[in-house]
C-alpha positions as CSV (number, residue, x, y, z in Angstrom):
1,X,9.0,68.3,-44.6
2,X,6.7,66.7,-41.9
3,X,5.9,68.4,-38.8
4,X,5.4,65.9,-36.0
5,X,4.0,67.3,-32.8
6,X,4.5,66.0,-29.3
7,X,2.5,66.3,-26.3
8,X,3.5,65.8,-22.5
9,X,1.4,65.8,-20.1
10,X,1.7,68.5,-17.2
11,X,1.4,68.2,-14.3
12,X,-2.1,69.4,-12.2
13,X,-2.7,71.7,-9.3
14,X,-6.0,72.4,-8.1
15,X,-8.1,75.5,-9.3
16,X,-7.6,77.7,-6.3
17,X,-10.5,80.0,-5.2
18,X,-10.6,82.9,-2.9
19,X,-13.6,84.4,-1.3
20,X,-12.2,85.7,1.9
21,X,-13.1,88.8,2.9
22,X,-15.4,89.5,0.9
23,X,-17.8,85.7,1.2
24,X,-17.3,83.7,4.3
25,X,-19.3,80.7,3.7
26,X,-20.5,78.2,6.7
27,X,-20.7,75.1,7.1
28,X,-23.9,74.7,5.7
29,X,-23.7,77.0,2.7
30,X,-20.5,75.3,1.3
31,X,-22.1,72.0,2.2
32,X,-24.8,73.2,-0.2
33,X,-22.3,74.9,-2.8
34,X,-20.9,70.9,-3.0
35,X,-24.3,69.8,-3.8
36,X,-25.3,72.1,-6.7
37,X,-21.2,71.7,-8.2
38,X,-21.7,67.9,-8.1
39,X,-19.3,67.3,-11.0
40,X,-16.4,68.6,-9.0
41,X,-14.0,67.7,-6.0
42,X,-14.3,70.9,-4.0
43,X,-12.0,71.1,-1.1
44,X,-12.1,74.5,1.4
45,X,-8.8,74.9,3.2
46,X,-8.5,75.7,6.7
47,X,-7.8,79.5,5.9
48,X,-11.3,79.5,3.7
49,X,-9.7,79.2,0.1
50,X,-11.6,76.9,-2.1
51,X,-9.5,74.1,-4.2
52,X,-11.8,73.0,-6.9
53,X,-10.5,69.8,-9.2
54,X,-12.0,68.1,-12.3
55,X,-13.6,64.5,-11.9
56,X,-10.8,62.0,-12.3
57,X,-9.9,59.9,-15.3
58,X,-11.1,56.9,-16.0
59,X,-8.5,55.0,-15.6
60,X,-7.5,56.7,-12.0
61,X,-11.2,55.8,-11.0
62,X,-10.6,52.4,-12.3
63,X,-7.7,51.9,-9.5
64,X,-9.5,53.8,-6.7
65,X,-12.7,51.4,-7.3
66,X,-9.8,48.6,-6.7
67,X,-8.3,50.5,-4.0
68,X,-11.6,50.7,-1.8
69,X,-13.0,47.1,-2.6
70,X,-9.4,46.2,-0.4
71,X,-10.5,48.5,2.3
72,X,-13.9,47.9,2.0
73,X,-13.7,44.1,2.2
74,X,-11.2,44.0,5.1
75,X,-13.6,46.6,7.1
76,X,-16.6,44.3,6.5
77,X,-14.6,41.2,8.3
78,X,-12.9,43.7,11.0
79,X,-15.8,45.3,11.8
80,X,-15.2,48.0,14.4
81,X,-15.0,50.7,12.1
82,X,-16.5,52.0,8.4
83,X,-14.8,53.1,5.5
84,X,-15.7,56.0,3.1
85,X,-15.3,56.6,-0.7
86,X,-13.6,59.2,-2.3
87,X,-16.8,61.8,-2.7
88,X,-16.5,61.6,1.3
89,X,-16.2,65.0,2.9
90,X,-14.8,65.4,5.9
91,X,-14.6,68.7,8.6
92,X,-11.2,68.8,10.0
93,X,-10.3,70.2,14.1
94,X,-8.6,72.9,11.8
95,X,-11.6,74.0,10.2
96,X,-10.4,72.1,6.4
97,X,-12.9,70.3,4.4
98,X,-10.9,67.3,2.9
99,X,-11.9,64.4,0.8
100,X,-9.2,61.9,0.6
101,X,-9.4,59.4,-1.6
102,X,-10.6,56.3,1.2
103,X,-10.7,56.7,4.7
104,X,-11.9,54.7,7.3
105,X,-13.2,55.9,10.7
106,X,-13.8,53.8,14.1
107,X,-16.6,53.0,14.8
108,X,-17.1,54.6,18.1
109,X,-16.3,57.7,17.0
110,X,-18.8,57.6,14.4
111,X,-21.5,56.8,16.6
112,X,-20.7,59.4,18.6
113,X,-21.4,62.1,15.7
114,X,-25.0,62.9,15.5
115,X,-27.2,61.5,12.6
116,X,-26.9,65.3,11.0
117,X,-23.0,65.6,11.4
118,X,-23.1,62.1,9.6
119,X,-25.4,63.4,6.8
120,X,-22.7,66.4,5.8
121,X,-19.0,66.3,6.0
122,X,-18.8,64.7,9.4
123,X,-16.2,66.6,11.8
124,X,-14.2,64.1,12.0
125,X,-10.5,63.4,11.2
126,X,-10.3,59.7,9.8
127,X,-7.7,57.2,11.7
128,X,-7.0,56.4,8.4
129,X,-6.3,57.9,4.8
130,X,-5.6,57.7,1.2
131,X,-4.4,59.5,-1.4
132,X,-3.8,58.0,-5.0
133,X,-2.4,60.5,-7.3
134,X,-2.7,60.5,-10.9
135,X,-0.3,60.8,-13.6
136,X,-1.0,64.5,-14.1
137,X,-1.3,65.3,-10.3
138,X,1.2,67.5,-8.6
139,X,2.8,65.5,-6.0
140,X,3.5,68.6,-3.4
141,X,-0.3,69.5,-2.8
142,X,-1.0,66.3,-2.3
143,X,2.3,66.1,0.4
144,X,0.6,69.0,2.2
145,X,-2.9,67.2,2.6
146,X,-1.1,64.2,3.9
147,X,0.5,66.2,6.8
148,X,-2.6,67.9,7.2
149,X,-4.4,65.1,8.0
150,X,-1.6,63.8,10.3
151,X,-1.4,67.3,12.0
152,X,-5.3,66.7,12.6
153,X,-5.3,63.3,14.2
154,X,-5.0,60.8,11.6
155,X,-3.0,57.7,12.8
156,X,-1.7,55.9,9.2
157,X,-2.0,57.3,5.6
158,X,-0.7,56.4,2.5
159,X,0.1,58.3,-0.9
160,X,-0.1,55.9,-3.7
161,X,2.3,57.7,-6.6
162,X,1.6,55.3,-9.2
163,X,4.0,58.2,-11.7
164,X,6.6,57.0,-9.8
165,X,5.7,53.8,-8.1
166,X,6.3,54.7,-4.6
167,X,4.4,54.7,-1.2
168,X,4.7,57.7,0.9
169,X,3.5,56.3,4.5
170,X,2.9,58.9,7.3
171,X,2.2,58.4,10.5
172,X,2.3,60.9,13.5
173,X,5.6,62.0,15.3
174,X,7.8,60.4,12.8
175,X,9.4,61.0,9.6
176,X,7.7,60.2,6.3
177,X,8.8,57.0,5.1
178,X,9.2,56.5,1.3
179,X,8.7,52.6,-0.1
180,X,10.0,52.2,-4.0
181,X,7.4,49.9,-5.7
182,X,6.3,47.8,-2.9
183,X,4.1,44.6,-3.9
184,X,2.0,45.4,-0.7
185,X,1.9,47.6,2.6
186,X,0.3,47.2,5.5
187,X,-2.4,48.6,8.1
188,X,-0.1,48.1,10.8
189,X,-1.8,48.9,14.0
190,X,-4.5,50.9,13.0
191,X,-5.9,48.5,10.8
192,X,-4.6,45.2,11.7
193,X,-4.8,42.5,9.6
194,X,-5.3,44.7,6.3
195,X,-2.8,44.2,3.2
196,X,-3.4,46.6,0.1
197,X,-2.2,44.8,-2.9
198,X,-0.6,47.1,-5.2
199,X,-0.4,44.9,-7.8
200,X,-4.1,46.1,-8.3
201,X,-3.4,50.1,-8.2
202,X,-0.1,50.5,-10.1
């Protein structure tokens, strides 16, 4: 008799770490504790925990790559503000260090920021987000950093769940809206004039 064995994948949550009380780092020492982790995505949550992930697969990268080259071309024609990669840090009002995914920040606002501040994880909430979650992400964290960054000023974000094939779009003041396998959505307002084609990321 043959034994066949079947995997599933699980789902992921990020490694949580907690220092508090007993290591508060600043700014500038968990700034530094990015640099010498490189391999990872390290996150620090508003209340000090530290959420440390693995590099993404290759094939999530793939789609991210395709994901910013949208953004990245439409900011280039726009031109009044610059968009950021997902290795980005960013200081939130609420004291978080996030990374989404691709951001993109007026320009004005990032002028204002002195050349240090733009050196580290800027403290600046991005007008606009993404987050593309992989097949073996855990869709619920990655709710919570959505609202987070709407709770912190972002205007427009999306969550790309390419397991399911749906758009979560959040804006502030107003429900979450859910789109099932949409070809494309839009920048609306905040970024108008730019279409992501999905077509490229599912």
């Amino acid at each position: 008799m043959t034994m066949t064995t079947v995997t599933t994948q699980t789902e992921n949550s990020p490694l949580v770490l907690r220092l508090h009380p007993i290591i508060n780092l600043t700014d500038e020492q968990f700034f530094e504790f990015c640099q010498i982790n490189r391999d990872l995505n390290i996150e620090r949550m508003a209340t000090g925990e530290l959420l440390i992930m693995p590099p993404t697969g290759s094939e999530t990268g793939n789609r991210n790559a395709k994901l910013i080259v949208q953004l990245g071309i439409w900011a280039e024609s726009d031109g009044t503000g610059i968009y950021f990669d997902s290795s980005t840090g960013f200081k939130l009002p609420n004291g978080a260090d996030r990374s989404p995914d691709a951001a993109w920040v007026k320009l004005e606002r990032w002028n204002a920021l002195t050349p240090e501040q733009q050196k580290k994880f800027a403290p600046i909430c991005p007008e606009f987000v993404v987050e593309l979650r992989s097949a073996s992400d855990n869709l619920e964290p990655l709710k919570t950093k959505m609202q987070e960054y709407i709770d912190n000023g972002t205007l427009l974000g999306f969550l790309i769940d390419r397991k399911n094939r749906q758009v979560y779009i959040y804006r502030p003041g107003v429900a979450v809206e859910c789109l099932d396998n949409p070809a494309t959505v839009s920048g609306e307002l905040i970024l108008p004039g730019f279409v992501l084609d999905l077509s490229k990321i599912w």
